[in-house]
C-alpha positions as a printed Julia matrix, in Angstrom:
561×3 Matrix{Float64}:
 -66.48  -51.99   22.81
 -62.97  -52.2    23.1
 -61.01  -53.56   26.16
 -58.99  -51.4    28.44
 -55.34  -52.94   28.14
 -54.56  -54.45   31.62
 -51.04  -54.86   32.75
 -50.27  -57.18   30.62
 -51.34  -55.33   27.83
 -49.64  -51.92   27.94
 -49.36  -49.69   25.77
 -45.59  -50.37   23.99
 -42.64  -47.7    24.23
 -42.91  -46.78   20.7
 -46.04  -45.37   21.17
 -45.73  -43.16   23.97
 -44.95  -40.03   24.66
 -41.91  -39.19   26.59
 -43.64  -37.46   29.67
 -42.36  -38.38   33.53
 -43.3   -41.8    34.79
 -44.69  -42.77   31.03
 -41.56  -42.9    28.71
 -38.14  -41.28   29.32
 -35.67  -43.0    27.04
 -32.8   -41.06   27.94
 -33.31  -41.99   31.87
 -30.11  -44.42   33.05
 -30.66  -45.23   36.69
 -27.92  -48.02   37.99
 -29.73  -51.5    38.6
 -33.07  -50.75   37.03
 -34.28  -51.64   33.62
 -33.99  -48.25   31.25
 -36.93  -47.41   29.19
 -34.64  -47.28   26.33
 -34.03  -50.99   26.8
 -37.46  -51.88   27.08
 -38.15  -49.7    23.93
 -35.69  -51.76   22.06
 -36.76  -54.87   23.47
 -40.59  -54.39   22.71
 -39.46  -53.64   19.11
 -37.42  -56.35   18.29
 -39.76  -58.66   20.31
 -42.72  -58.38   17.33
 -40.68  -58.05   14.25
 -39.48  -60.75   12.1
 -36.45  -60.3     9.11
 -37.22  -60.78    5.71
 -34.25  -62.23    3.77
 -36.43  -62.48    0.24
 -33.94  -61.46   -2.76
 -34.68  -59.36   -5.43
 -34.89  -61.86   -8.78
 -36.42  -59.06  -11.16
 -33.67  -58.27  -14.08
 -34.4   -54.83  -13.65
 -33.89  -54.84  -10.1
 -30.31  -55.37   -8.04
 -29.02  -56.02   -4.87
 -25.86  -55.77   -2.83
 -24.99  -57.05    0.39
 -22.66  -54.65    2.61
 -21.81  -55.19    6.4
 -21.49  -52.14    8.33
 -18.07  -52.56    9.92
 -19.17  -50.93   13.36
 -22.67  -49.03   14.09
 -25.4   -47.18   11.87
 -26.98  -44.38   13.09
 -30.13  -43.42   11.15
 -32.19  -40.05   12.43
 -35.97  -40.93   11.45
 -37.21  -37.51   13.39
 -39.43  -39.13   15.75
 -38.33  -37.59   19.39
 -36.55  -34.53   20.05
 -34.18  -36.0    23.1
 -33.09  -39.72   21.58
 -31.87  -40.61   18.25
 -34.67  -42.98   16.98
 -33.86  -45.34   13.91
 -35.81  -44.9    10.45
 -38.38  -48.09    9.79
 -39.85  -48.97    7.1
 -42.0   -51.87    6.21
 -42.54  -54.88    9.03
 -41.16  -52.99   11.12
 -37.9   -53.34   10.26
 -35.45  -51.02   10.21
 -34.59  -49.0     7.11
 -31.9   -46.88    5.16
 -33.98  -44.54    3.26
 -34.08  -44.7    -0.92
 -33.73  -40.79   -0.86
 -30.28  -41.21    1.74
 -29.34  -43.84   -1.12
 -29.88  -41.57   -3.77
 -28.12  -38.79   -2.14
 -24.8   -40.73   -1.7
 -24.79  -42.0    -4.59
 -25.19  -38.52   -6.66
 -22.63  -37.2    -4.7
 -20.25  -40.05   -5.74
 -21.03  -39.37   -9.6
 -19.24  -37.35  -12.28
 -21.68  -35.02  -13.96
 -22.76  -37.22  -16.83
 -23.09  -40.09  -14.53
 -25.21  -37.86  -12.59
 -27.41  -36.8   -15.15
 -27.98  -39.97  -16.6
 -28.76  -42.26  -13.33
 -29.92  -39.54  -10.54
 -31.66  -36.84  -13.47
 -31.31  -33.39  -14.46
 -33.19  -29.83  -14.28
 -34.93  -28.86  -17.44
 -36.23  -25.03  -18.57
 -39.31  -24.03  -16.61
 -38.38  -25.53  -13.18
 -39.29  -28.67  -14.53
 -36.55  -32.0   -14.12
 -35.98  -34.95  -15.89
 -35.59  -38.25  -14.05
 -32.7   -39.75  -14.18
 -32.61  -43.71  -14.85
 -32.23  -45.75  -11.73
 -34.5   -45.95   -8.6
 -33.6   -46.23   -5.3
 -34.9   -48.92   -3.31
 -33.28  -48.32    0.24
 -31.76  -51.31    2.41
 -33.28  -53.54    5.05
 -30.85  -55.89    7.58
 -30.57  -59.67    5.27
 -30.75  -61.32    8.99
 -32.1   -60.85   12.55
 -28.6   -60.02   14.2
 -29.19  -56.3    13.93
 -31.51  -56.86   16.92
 -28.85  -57.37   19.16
 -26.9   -54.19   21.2
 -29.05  -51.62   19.73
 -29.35  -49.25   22.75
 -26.32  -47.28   22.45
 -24.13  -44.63   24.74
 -22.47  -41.27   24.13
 -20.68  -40.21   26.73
 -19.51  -36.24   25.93
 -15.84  -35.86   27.7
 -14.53  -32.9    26.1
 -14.75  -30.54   28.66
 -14.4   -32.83   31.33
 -10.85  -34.44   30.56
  -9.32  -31.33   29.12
 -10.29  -28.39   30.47
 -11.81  -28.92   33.83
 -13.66  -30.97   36.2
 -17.21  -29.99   35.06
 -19.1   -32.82   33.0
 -20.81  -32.1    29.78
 -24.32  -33.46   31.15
 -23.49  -37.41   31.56
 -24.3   -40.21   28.92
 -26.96  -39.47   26.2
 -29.22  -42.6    24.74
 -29.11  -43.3    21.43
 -30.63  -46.48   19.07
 -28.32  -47.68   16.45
 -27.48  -50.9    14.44
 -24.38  -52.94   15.99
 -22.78  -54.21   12.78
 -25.36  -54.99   10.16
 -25.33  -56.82    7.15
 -27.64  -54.21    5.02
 -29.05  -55.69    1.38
 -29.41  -52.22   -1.23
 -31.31  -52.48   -3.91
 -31.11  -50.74   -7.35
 -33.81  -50.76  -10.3
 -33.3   -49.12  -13.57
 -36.12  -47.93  -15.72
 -34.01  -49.23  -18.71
 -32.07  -52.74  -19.24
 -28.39  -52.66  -18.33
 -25.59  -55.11  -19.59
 -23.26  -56.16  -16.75
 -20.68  -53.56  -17.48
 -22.87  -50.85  -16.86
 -24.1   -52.03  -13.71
 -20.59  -52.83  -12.67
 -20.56  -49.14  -12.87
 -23.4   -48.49  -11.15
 -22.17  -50.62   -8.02
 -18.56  -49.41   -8.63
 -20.43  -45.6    -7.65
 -22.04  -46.85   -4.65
 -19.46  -48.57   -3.36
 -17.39  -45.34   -3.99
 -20.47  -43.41   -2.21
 -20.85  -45.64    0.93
 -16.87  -45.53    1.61
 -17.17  -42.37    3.91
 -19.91  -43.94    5.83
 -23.88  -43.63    5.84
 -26.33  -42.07    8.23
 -25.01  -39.92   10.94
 -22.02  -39.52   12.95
 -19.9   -40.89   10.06
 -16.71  -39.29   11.14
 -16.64  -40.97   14.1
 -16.78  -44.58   12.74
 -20.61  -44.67   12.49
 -21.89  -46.33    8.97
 -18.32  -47.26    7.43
 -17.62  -50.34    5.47
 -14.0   -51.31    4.27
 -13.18  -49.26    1.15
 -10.09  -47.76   -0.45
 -11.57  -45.36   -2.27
 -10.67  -42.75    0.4
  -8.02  -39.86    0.13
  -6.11  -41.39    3.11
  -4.51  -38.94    5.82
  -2.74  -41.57    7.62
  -3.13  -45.43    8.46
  -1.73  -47.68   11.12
  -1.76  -50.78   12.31
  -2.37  -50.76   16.06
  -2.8   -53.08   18.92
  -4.29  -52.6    22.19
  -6.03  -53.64   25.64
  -8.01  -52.05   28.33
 -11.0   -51.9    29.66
 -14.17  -51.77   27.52
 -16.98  -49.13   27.68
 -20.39  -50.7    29.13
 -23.37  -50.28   27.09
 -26.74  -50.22   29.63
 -27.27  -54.1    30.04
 -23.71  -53.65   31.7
 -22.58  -55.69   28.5
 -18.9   -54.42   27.15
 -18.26  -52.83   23.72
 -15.12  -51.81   21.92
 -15.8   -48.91   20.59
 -13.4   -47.51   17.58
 -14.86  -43.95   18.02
 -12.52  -43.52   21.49
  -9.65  -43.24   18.63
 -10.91  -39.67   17.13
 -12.52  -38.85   21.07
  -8.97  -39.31   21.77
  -6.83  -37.53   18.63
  -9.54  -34.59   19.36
  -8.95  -33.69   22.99
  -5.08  -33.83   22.04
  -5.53  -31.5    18.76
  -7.6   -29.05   21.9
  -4.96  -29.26   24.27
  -2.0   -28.5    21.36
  -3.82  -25.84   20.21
  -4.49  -24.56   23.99
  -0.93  -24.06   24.12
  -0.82  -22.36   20.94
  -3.43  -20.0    20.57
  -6.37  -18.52   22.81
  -9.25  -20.65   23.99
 -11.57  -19.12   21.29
  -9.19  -20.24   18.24
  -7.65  -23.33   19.59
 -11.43  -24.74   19.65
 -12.6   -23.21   16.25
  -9.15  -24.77   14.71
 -10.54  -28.32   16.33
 -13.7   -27.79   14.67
 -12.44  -26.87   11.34
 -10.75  -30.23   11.58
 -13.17  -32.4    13.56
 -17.07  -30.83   12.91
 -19.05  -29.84   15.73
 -21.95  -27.33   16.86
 -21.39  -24.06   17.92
 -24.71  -22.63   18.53
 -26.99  -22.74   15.8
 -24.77  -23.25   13.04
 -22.97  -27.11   12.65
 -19.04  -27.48   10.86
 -19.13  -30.81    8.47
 -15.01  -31.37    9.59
 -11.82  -32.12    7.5
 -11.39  -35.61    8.84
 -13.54  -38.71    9.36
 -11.86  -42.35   10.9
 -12.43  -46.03    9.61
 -11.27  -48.66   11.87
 -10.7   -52.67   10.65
 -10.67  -54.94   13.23
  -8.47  -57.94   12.41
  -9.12  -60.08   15.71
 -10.82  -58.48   18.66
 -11.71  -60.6    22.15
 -14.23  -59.08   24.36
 -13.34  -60.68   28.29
 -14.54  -59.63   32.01
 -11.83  -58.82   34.35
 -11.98  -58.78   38.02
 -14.92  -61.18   40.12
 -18.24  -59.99   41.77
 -18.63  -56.7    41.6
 -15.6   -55.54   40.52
 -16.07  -57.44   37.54
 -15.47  -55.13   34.51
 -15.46  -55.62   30.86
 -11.99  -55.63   28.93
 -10.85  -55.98   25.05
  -8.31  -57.22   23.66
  -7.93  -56.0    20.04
  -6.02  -55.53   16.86
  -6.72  -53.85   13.71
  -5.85  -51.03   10.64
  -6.98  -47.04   12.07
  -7.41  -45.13    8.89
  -7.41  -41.43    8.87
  -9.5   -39.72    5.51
 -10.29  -36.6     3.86
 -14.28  -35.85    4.33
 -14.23  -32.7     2.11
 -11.48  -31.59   -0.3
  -8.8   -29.66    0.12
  -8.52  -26.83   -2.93
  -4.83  -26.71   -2.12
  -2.13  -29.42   -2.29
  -0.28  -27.75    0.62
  -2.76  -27.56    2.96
  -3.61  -31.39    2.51
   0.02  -32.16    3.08
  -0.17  -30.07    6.38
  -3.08  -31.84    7.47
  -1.52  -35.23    6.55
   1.57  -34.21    8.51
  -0.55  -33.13   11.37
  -2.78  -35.97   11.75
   0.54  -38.02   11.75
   1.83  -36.21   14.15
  -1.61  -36.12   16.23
  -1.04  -39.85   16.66
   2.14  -39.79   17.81
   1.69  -37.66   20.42
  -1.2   -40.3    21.22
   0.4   -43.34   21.12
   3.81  -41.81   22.88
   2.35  -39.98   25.98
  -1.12  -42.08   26.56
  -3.47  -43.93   25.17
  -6.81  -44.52   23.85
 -10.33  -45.49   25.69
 -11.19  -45.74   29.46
  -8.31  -45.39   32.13
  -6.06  -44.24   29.1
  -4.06  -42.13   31.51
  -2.65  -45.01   33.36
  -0.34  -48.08   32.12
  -2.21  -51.29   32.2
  -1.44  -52.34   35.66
  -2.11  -56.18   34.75
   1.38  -55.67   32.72
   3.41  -53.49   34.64
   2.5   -53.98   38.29
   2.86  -57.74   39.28
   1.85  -56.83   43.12
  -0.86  -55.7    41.59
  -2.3   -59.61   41.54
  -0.64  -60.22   45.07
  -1.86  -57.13   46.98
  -5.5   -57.45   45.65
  -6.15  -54.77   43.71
  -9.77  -55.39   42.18
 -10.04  -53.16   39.7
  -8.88  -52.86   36.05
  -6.79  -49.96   36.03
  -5.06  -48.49   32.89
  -4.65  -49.72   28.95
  -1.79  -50.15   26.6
  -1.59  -49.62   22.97
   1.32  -50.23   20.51
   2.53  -49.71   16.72
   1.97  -53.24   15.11
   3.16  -54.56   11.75
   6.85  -53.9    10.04
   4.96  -51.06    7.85
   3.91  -48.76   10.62
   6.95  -49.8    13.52
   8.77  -48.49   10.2
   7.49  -45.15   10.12
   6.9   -44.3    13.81
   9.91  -45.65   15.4
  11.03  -41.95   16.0
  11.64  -42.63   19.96
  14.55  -44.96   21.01
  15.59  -43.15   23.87
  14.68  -40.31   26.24
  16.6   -37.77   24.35
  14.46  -38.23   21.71
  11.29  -37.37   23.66
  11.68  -33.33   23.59
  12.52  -33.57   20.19
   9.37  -35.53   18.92
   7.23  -33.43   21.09
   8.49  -29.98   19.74
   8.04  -31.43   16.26
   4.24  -32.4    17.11
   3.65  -28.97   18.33
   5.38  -27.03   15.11
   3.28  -29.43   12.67
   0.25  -27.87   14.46
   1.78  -24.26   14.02
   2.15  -25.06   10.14
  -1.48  -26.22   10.08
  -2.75  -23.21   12.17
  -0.37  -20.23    9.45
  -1.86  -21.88    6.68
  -5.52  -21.98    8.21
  -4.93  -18.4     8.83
  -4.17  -18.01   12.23
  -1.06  -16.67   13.64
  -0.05  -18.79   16.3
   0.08  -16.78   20.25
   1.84  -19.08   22.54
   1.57  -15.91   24.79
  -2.15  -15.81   25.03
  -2.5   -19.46   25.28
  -5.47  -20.5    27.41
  -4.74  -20.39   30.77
  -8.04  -21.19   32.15
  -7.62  -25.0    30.79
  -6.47  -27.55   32.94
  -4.48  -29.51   30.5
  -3.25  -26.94   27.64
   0.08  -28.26   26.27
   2.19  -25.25   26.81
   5.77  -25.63   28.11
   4.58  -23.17   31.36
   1.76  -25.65   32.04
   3.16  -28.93   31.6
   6.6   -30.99   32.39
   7.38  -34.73   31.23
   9.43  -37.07   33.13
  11.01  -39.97   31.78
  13.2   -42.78   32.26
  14.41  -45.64   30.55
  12.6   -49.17   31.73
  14.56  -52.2    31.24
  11.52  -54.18   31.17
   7.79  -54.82   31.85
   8.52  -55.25   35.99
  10.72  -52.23   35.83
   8.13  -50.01   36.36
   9.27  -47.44   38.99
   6.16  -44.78   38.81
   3.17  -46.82   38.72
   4.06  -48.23   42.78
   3.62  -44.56   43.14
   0.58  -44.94   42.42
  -0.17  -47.38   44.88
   2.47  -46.22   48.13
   4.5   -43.52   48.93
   7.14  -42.27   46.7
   9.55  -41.66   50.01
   8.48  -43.51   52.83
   8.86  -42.41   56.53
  12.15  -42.96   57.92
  11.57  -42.85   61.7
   8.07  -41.96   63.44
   8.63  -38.13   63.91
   8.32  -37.98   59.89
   5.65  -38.51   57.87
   5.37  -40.56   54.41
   5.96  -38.66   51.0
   2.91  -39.67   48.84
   0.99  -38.9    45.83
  -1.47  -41.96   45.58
  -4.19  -40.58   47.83
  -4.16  -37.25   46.38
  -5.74  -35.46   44.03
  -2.55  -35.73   41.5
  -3.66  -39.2    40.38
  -7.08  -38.28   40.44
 -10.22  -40.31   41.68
 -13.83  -41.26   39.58
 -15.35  -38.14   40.55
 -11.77  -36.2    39.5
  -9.67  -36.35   36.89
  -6.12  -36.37   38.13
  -2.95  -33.95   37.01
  -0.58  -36.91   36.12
  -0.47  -39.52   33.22
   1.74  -42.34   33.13
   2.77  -44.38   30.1
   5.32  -47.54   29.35
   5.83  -46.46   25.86
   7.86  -49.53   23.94
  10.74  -48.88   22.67
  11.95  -50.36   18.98
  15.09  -49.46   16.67
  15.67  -48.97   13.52
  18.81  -51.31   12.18
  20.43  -51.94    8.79
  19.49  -54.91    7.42
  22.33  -57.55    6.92
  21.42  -58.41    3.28
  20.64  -54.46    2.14
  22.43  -51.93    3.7
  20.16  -49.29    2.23
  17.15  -50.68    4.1
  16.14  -50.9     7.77
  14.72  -53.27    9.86
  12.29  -53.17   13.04
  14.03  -54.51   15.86
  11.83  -54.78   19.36
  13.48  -54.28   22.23
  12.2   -55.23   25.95
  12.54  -51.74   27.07
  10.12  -49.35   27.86
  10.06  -45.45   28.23
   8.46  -44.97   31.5
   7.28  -41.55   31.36
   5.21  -39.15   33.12
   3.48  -36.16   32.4
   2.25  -33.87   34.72
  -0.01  -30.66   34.74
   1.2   -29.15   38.28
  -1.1   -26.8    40.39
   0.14  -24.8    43.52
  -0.62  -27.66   46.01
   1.67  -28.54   48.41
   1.84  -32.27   47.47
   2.28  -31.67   43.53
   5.85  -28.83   45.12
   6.93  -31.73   46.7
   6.75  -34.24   44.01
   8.15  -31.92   41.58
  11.02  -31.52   44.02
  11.44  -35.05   44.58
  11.64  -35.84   40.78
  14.06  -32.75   40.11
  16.57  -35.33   42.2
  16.22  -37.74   39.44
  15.55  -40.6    41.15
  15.5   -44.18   39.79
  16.86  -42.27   36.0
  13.91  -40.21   35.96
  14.96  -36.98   34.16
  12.74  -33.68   32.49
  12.63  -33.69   29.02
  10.35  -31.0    28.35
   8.43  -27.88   29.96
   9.53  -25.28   31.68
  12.08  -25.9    34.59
């Protein structure tokens, strides 16, 4: 007779059903254990990683490191992602995914020859290789696996409603995956040269799911690039469930989506501006999905993962530097259209890197750099991030800002790049009928940037704003002019009306030994700007007022006055 499992004995995750009280994978409650953890802990707990190679002259293998997460769908539950796996346990990148990527990635006699070929009659002729699939080389995929999507569309554009909190998923943090090849004929070198040449071609856009977001890439130039830079940044990090922190690259196309919504908010109705951002991005819109124009790759060159703050205000922070590439995901029929998109892509980042940032808190200026009584008065919490151009390359292209009277400028030219991409896409751009009914459309009649020139890194003026009154009282009768306990700057349960950015400022100079070329030259100045979305409250009239006296420099340079 068989034993009733006592409570040491239950039952693991895997093998439940997801019913209240038994299994609920996507439950996240603050302090307790989640069931997705346990899931992922019970799993790794009983499997062991096979590192055998393959030694058969008929059979290859590859090693390829997955330069973020892989996301594999193996069908299992309805509400969480659930990884494929295969034999041990372990999990698995299908032979039939393989094959898939890799006849995509072939010319048509390639094709025929290694993936096969349909013959009279309904009947098909194999093609040469076999696809083996890929298993982790090492027992490091075990680590992180539990994984968080946090949807923010909605709630950081266009209003204050949340799109249903953070969603569970299982996926690999960074493997090292070992494909494997056979061929039902013996191939010299050359040809499998070839063979690996195509897979390395097919792999280059990512595998398994969410690929345009980062998910499944490995370094590869055989892309058709949009745009790269070289980028360096700090803030704080994104907390996976064990409260552990995570840099994760897909805040970059998060972040260059919500600005292509807002810019086409201001150009079009709400209806167009979000099929235009899911022509370029993918999405869901009812039953039917949109494979997007552009997918992301980013390189990480050095990346330190910290904790700032003690106790409970301890919070998780990055420091990091690496190459964001920007790629085609489907082709383009016509030339023009692909230089559009490059041009608006380009253009998508600048408006990024000029007016905010990327990640957590991006609407703020990394106090630790800009706010030295920010150490002296207390303040326990990490508040804001700051990202910059890096290398000579990329300062080269995008130093397109050196002073405030540039700032209109640049921003009119982001906005007519998306009006070029929007005529060719077929829709006539409506300024008129832009869409109203979101908080943060970029339309001259909804939005106004401030901005001053910062002689330095403790020449903030805005961000003490932040933190005490922008005019204090000057006898008892009057009260204190203040923004920093309203709902302008916003509070965890809000998003605010105002972002703030030390944007830093570098020239372009002749160089001494070739007048015909330019060099970077850094500067210590900043542009301290501020953007702000006004409603009819009394405290956003006032502070409008008060800047319209441009005090400390501070000076419009764009939106309506």
């Amino acid at each position: 007779m068989r034993a009733i499992p006592n409570a040491h004995q239950q039952v693991p995750m895997m093998f439940r059903a997801q019913a209240t009280g038994r299994c609920q994978l996507q439950r996240i409650i603050k302090g307790e254990e989640s069931d997705s953890v346990r899931w992922a802990n019970e799993w790794t707990s009983r499997v062991k990683t096979s590192t055998t190679s393959a030694t058969s002259q008929l059979v290859q293998a590859r090693d390829f490191q997955i330069s973020w997460r892989l996301l594999t769908n193996s069908g299992l539950d309805d509400s969480v992602i659930l990884p494929v796996i295969g034999a041990q346990g372990l999990p698995y990148f299908p032979g039939s995914s393989m094959k898939g990527l890799f006849r995509r990635a072939c010319n048509a006699t390639q094709a025929e020859r290694y993936c096969g070929k349909p013959l009279p009659n309904n009947d098909w002729q194999p093609g040469i290789l076999r696809f083996h699939g890929a298993y982790p080389i090492d027992d490091n995929w075990t680590h992180h696996l539990v994984d968080i999507v946090h949807p923010q569309q909605s709630w950081q554009v266009k209003s204050n409603n949340k799109e249903g909190g953070a969603f569970v998923q299982i996926s690999l943090y960074k493997p090292t995956l070992r494909f494997k090849l056979s061929s039902t004929e013996t191939l010299n070198d050359e040809e499998w040269g070839t063979v690996w040449e195509i897979w390395q071609t097919a792999i280059a856009k990512g595998i398994g799911s969410r690929v345009s977001a980062g998910y499944g890439q490995t370094p590869n130039k055989s892309i058709t690039v949009l745009h790269k830079a070289t980028l360096k940044g700090q803030g704080q990090a994104p907390k996976l469930i064990d409260q552990s922190g995570e840099f994760r690259p897909n805040m970059f196309r998060a972040s260059l989506r919500g600005h292509a919504v807002r810019i086409f908010g201001g150009l079009t109705t709400e209806q167009q501006a979000e099929q235009l951002v899911q022509d370029l991005f993918g999405g869901i819109q009812g039953r039917e999905g949109t494979v997007g124009l552009i997918g992301m790759q980013f390189q990480d060159f050095s990346l330190e993962i910290d904790s700032y703050g003690k106790g409970s205000y301890a919070q998780p922070c990055y420091e990091v530097e690496g190459s964001l590439t920007w790629y085609l995901v489907r082709p383009l029929n016509d030339p023009d259209h692909e230089k559009a998109l490059k041009k608006l892509v380009a253009n998508l980042m600048q408006f990024a890197m000029l007016l905010g940032g990327f990640g957590k808190s991006w609407r703020r200026a990394d106090h630790r750099l800009f706010f030295d009584e920010y150490y002296d008065q207390g303040y326990k919490a990490l508040i804001g991030c700051h990202w910059q151009w890096l290398g000579d390359n990329t300062l080269r292209r995008n130093t397109k800002v050196p002073n405030t009277q540039r700032v209109g400028h640049v921003i009119d030219q982001i906005c007519s790049a998306a009006e070029e991409w929007m005529t060719l896409r077929g829709v006539t751009p409506q300024p008129q009928n832009w869409a109203h009914s979101w908080r943060e459309s970029w339309h001259p009649q909804n939005v106004k940037v401030f901005g001053r020139m910062a002689d330095g890194q403790n020449d903030s003026i805005a961000i003490r704003w932040f933190h005490g009154p922008y005019q204090p009282a000057i006898d008892k009768l009057q009260s204190e002019a203040a923004i920093y306990k309203t709902h302008l700057v916003g509070r965890v349960s809000q998003v605010g009306r105002i972002w703030h950015r030390m944007y830093p400022v570098t020239l372009l100079k002749k160089d001494p030994n070739d007048p015909k070329k330019r060099i970077v030259k850094p500067t210590p100045r900043y542009l301290e700007l501020l953007i702000i979305f006004p409603d009819s409250s009394q405290e956003c009239c006032d502070f409008l007022e008060f800047l319209n006296t441009n005090p400390e420099g501070f000076e419009q340079l764009w939106g309506d006055k």
